[in-house]
C-alpha positions in Angstrom: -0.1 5.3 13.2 -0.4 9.0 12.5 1.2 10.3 15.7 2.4 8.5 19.0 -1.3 7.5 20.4 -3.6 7.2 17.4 -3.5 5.0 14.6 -6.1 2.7 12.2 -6.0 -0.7 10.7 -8.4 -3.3 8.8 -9.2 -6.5 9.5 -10.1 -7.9 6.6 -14.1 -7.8 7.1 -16.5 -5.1 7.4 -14.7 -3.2 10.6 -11.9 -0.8 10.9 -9.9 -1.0 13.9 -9.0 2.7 15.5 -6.3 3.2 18.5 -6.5 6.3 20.5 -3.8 5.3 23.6 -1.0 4.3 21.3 -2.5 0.8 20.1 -2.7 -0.4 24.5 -6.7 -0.7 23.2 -8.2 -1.0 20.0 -12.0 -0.4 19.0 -14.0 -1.8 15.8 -16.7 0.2 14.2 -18.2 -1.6 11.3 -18.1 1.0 7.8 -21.0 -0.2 6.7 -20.1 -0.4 3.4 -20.8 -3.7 3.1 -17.8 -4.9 0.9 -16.4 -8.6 0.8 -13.0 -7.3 2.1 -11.0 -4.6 3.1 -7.4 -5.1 2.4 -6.2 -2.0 3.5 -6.2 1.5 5.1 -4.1 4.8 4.9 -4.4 7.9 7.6 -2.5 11.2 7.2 -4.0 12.6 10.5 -6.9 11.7 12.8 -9.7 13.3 10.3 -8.4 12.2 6.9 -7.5 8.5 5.3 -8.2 6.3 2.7 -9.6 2.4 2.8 -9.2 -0.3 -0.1 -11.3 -2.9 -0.5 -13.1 -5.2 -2.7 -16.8 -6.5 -3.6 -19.0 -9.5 -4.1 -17.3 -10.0 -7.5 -13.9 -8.4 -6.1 -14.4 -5.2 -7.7 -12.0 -2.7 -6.6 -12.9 0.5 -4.4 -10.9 3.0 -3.2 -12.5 5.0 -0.6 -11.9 8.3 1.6 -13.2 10.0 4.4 -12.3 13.2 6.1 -13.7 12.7 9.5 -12.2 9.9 11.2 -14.0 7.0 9.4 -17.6 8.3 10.4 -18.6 8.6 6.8 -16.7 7.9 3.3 -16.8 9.1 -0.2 -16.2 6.2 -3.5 -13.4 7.6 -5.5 -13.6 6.1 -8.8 -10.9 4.3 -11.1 -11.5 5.3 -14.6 -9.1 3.2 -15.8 -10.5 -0.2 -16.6 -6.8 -1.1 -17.1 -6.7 -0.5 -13.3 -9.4 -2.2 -11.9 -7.7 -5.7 -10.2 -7.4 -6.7 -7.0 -5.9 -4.0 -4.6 -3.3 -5.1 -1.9 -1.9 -1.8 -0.3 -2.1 1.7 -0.4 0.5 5.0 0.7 0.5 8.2 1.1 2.8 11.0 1.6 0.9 14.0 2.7 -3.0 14.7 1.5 -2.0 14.8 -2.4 0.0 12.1 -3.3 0.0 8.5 -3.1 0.4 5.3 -4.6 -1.8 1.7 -4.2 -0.5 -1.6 -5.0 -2.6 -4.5 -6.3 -2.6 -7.8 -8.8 -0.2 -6.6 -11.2 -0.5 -3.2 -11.1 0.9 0.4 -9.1 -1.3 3.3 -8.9 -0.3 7.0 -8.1 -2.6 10.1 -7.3 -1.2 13.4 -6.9 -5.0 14.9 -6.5 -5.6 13.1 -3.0 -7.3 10.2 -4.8 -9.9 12.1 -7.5 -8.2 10.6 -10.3 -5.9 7.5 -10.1 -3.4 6.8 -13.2 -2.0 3.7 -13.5 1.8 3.8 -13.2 3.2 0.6 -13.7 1.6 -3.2 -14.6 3.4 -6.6 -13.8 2.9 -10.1 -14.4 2.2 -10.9 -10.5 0.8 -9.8 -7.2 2.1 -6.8 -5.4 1.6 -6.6 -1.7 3.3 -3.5 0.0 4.4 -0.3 -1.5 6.5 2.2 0.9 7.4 5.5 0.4 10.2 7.9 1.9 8.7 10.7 -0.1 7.1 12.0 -3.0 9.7 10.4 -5.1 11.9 7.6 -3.4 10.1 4.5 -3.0 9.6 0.7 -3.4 7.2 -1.8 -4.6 7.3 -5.4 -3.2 5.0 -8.8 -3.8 5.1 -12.2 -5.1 8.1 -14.1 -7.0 10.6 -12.1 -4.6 9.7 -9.1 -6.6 11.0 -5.6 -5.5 10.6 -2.2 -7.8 12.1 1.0 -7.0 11.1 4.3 -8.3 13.2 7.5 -7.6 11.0 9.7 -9.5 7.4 9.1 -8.7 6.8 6.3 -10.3 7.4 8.2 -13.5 10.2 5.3 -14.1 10.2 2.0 -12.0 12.9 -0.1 -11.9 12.5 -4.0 -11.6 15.5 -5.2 -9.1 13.7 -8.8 -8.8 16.8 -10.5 -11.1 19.0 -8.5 -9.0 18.3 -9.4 -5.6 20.8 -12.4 -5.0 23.2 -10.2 -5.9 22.6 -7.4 -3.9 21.6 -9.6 -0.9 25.3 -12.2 -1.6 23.1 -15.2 -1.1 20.6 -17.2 -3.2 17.0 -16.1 -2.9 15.3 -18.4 -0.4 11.8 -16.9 -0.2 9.0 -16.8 -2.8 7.1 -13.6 -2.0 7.6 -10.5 -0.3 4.4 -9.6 1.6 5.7 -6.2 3.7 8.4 -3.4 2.8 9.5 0.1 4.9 11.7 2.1 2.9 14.1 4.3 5.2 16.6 5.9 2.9 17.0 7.0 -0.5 18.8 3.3 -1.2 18.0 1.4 1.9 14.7 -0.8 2.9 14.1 -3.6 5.3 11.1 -6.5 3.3 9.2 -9.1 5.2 9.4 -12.2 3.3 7.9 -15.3 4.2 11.4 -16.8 5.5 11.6 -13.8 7.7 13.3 -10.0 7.2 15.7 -8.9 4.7 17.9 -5.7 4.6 18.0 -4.6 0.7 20.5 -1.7 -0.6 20.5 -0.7 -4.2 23.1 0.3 -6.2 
């Protein structure tokens, strides 16, 4: 949601979803950019967002549009290191952002002309969250949680950590949502429910 009544989402075929009365209705319009799936979507007001999705051969694309959906411009990933599977994308204001995918974080601070790739993994990210342009956190698969206080300049893996900083063993094997509130604190969706994380 970008204010209090209007808000997008995906769902997972060819339509984005748009809410005008504060998600009480919700209206599908198909893209028409025929894509396999579309994994994801990003608005920073009611004019201007960005969409995630993949092809036939799930090919990444990262797309944008700056009137409401009603049309949308391919933004291209140079990097062939970059081009996996993309799971979830941010951004903080109409610059800078950050998408999270099959082993990889990328971070744009040119509102999505250029993409570099920040950080690679060994598994599947799902959610990324950001307070701000330089506080935020990275979750996905094997309980895996990164946290960045400096754009993604430097991410730090707090995976081995967790059971620690949560007093109990890990009971859940992926983390599929994160909101980041604080500089330190964020609340994950797991799949054996929500977790409170502080780091230290």
């Amino acid at each position: 949601m970008v204010d209090l009544l209007n808000g997008w989402a995906v769902n997972g075929n060819h339509n984005i979803l748009r809410t005008t009365d504060g998600g009480a209705n919700w209206n599908g319009f198909d893209t028409g950019l025929g894509f396999a799936s579309q994994t994801d979507c990003w608005f920073i007001n009611d004019t201007t967002g960005w969409l995630i999705a993949s092809g036939t051969a799930l090919e990444p694309y990262i797309m944008r549009t700056v009137n409401g959906g009603t049309s949308w411009i391919h933004q291209n990933l140079e990097d062939s290191s970059a081009r996996a599977w993309l799971s979830a994308i941010q951004f903080v204001n109409d610059t800078v952002g950050w998408i999270v995918g099959d082993g990889i974080i990328l971070n744009t601070t040119n509102g999505g002309m250029t993409w570099q790739n920040q950080k690679q993994v060994s598994h599947i990210l799902r959610a990324v969250s950001f307070i701000n342009d330089r506080i935020g956190c990275a979750v996905g698969d094997s309980y895996s949680l990164l946290y960045t206080s400096d754009g993604g300049v430097h991410w730090y893996d707090y995976s081995d950590s967790l059971p620690k900083l949560l007093g109990d063993p890990i009971q859940y094997t992926f983390f599929m949502g994160v909101s980041w509130v604080s500089d330190k604190v964020g609340w994950i969706v797991g799949n054996n429910g929500v977790i409170k994380v502080r780091i230290k």
